[in-house]
SEMI-815249 format. One record per atom (N, C-alpha, C): residue in three letters; x, y, z. Coordinates in steps of 0.001 Angstrom, whole numbers, plus 500000, padded with zeros to 6 digits. Example, Ala and Ser with C-alpha at 12.3 -4.5 7.8 and 13.67 -1.06 7.14 Angstrom:
BEGIN
ala513190494310507800ala512300495500507800ala513200496700507800ser512850497750507080ser513670498940507140ser512900500030507870
END
This chain:
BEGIN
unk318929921803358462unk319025922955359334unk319258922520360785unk318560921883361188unk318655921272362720unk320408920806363353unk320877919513361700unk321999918919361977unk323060920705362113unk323026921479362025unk323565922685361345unk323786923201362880unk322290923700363284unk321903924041364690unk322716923351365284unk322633922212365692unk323499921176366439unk324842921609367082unk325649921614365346unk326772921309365404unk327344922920366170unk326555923867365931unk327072925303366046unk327090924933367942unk325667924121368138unk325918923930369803unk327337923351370366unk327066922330369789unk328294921387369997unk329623921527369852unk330089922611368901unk331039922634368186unk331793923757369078unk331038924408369569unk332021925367370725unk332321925071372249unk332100923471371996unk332627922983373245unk334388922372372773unk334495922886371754unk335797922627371530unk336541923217370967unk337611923717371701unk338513924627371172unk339320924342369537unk339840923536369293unk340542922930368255unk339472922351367181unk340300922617366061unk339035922424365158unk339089920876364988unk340139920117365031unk339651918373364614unk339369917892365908unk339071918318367245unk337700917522367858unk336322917737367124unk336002919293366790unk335180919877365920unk334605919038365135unk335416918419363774unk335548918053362712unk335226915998363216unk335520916073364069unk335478914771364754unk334107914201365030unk333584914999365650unk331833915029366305unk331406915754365282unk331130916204363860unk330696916307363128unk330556915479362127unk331697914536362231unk331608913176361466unk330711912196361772unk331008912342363394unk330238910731364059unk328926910972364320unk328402912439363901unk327145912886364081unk326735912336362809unk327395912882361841unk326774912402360452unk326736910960360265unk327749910068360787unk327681908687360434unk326557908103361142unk326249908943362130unk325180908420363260unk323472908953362650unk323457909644362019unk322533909957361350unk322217909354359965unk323230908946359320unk323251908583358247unk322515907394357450unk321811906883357045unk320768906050356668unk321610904764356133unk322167904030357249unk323738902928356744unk322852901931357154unk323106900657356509unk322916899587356583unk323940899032358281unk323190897853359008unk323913897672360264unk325435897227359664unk325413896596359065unk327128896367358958unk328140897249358587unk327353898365358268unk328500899793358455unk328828900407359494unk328264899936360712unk327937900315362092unk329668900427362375unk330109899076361864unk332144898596362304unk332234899588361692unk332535900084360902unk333075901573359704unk332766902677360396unk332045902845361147unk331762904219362171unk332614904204363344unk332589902872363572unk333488902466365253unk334912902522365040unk335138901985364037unk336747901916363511unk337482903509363295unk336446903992362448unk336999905688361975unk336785906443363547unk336577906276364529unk336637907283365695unk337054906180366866unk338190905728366247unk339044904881367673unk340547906346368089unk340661905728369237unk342071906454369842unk343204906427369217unk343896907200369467unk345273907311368584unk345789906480369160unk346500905531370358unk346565904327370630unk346201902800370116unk344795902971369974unk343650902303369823unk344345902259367637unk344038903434367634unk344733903099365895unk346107902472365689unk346946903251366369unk348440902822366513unk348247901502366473unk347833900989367812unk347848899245367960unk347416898296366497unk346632898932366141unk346071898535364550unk346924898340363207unk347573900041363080unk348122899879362208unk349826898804362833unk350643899097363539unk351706898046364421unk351737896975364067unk350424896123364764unk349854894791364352unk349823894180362579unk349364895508362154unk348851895377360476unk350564895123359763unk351456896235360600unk352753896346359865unk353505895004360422unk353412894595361486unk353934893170361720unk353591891972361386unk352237891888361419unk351412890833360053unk351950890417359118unk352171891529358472unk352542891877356585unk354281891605356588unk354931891812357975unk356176891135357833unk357561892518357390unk356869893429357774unk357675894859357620unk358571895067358486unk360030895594358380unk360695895192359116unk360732896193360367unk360111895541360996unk360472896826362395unk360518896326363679unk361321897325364468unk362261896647365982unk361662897519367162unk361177898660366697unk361392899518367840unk360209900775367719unk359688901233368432unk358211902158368074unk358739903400369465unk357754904540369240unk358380905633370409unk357332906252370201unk356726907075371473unk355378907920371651unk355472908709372200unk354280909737372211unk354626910352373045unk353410910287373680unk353022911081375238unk352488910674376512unk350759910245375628unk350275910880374591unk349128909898374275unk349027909130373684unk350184908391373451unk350717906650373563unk351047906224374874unk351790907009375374unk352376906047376600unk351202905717377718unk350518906584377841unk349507906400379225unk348362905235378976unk348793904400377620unk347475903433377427unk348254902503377754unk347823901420378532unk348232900358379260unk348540899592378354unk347511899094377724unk346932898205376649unk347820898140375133unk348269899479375011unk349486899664373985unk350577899399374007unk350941899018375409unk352723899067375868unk352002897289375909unk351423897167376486unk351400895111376536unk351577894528375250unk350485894808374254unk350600894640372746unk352445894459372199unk353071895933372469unk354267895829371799unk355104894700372634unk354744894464373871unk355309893373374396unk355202892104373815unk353639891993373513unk353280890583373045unk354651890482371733unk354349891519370801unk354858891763369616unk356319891417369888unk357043891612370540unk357751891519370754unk358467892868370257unk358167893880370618unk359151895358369861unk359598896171370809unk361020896706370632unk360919897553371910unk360390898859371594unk360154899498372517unk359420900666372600unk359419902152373724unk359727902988373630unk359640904275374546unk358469905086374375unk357617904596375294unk356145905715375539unk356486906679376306unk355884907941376225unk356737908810377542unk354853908869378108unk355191909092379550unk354090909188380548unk353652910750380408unk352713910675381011unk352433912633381212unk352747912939382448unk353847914025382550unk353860914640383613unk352912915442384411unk353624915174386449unk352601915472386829unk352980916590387767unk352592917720387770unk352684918540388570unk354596919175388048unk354854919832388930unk357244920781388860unk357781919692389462unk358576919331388744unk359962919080389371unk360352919883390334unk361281919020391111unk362406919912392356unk363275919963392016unk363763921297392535unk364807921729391897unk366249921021392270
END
């Protein structure tokens, strides 16, 4: 009942339902009676879409899959840390930035 209570608090701080669905997970994993080495399995399942991207990229260049070229959009491009990676990698890549404020006409 409480975890229930909670979530009804919590859960209308967010408009969209998979932040919702998001902090209802990491509540439960955080509650959940896990041994410490499942602790990585909690951290891993609520990384950034960047933060994953870079993961899976890495995983697909590892394994030797053939790929040249990756493209994002601004919640790829604004992570620093994602555009260096594809550098290391050697891939080219188009992140788009987030715009800021009108254009002139």
């Amino acid at each position: 009942m409480l975890f229930d209570d909670l979530m009804l608090t919590v859960g209308q701080r967010f408009r969209r339902p998979e932040p919702r669905r998001r902090v209802c997970d990491l509540v439960r994993g955080l509650l959940a009676p896990l041994p410490p080495k499942n602790c990585s399995t909690i951290a891993v399942r609520f990384a950034t879409k960047p933060q994953m991207a870079s993961r899976m990229i890495a995983a697909a260049v590892t394994a030797g899959l053939p790929c040249r070229r990756v493209a994002g959009d601004e919640a790829y491009g604004n992570d620093a840390r994602l555009a260096a990676q594809l550098r290391r990698l050697r891939l080219g890549y188009v992140l788009a930035g987030a715009g800021f404020g009108a254009t002139p006409d």
